[in-house]
N, C-alpha and C positions, 0 to 999 in steps of 0.2 A: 533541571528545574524548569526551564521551558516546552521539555518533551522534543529534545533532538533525538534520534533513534543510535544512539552511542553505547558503548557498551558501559556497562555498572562498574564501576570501581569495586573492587573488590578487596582491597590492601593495599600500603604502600608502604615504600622503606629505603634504606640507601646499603649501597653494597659498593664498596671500593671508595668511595664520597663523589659514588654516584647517585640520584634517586633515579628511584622505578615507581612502576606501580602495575599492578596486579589486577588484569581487566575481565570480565566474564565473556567468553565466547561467544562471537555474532555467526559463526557457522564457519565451515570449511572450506567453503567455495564462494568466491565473489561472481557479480552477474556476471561478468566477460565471460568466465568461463561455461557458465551454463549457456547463455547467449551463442558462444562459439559454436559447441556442442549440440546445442539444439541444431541452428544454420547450418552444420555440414550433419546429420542427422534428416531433419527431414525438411532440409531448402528455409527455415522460418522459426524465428523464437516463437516456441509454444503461446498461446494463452493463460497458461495457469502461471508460467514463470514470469511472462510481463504483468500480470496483476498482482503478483508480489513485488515487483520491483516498483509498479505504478506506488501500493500501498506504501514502501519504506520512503521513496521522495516525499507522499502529499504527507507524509507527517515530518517531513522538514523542513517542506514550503511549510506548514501551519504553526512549526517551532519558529521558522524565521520569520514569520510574521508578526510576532512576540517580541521581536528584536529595534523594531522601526527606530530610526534616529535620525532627526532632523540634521546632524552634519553628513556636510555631503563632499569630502574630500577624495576626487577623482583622479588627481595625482598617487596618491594612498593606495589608490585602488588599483592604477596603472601598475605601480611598482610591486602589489602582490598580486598582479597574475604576470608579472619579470618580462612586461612590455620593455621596459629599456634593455634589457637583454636580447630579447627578439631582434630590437632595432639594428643593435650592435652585429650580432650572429647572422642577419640576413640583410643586410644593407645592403643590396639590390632592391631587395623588397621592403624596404624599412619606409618610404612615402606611401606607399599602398596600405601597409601595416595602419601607420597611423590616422591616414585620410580613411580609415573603414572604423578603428577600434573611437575617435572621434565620432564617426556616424555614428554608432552601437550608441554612443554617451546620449549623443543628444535625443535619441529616439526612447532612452530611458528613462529621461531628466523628470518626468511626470509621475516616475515610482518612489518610495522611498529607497534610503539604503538602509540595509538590514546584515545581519550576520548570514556570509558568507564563507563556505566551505572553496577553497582555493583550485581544490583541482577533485570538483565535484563530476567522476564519470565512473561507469560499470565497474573499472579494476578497485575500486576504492567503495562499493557498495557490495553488502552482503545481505541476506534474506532478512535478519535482526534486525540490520543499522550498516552506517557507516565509521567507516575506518579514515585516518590518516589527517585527522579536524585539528592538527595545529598549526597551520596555516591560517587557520580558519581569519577574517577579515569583513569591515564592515563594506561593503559594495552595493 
């Protein structure tokens, strides 16, 4: 409805009093892999494959632009990208964690929050769209 680059619903149904559902194909290969492949191929991701990748982000930056919301719960936010887990898992580094992931906040505070994909990076973007959106969170 806002033009996230997701794949089409195609069907849905339950099986075992499980649901599913039924999505259309965003491709077989996500960027990492072309990304990868390119870099040990010729030292550099091509230019035609980062201009498909630039093109599937700026129509997700322009979907999440669509999203704006004046609440701005940064707690919420901490917890889906599993900042407290972090803390916990690497408490050595858990004051540095937070004295940085703090800086990041405040140098934000002048954006909105909008819908956020959680662990938006290369393995989870395909040439179509993106994959792996229910995470997804307002940030």
């Amino acid at each position: 409805e806002k033009g996230f680059p997701v794949a089409q619903l195609l069907g849905e149904g339950e099986y075992e009093g499980q649901r599913y559902y039924l999505e259309s194909s965003l491709g077989d290969r996500y960027f990492s892999e072309f990304f990868a492949e390119e870099t040990e191929k010729q030292g550099k991701i091509s230019d035609e494959t980062f201009a498909v990748f630039l093109g599937v982000m700026q129509q997700f930056v322009q979907a999440q632009l669509l999203t704006q919301s004046e609440k701005r719960d940064e707690a919420h936010f901490a917890e889906s990208l599993h900042l407290p887990f972090l803390l916990r898992e690497l408490s050595e580094w858990a004051p540095r964690i937070e004295t940085r992931f703090d800086h990041c906040m405040q140098k934000l505070r002048g954006f909105p929050f909008v819908l956020t994909h959680a662990d938006c990076n290369p393995h989870n973007l395909y040439p179509l769209g993106i994959i792996d959106f229910e995470e997804a969170t307002l940030g």
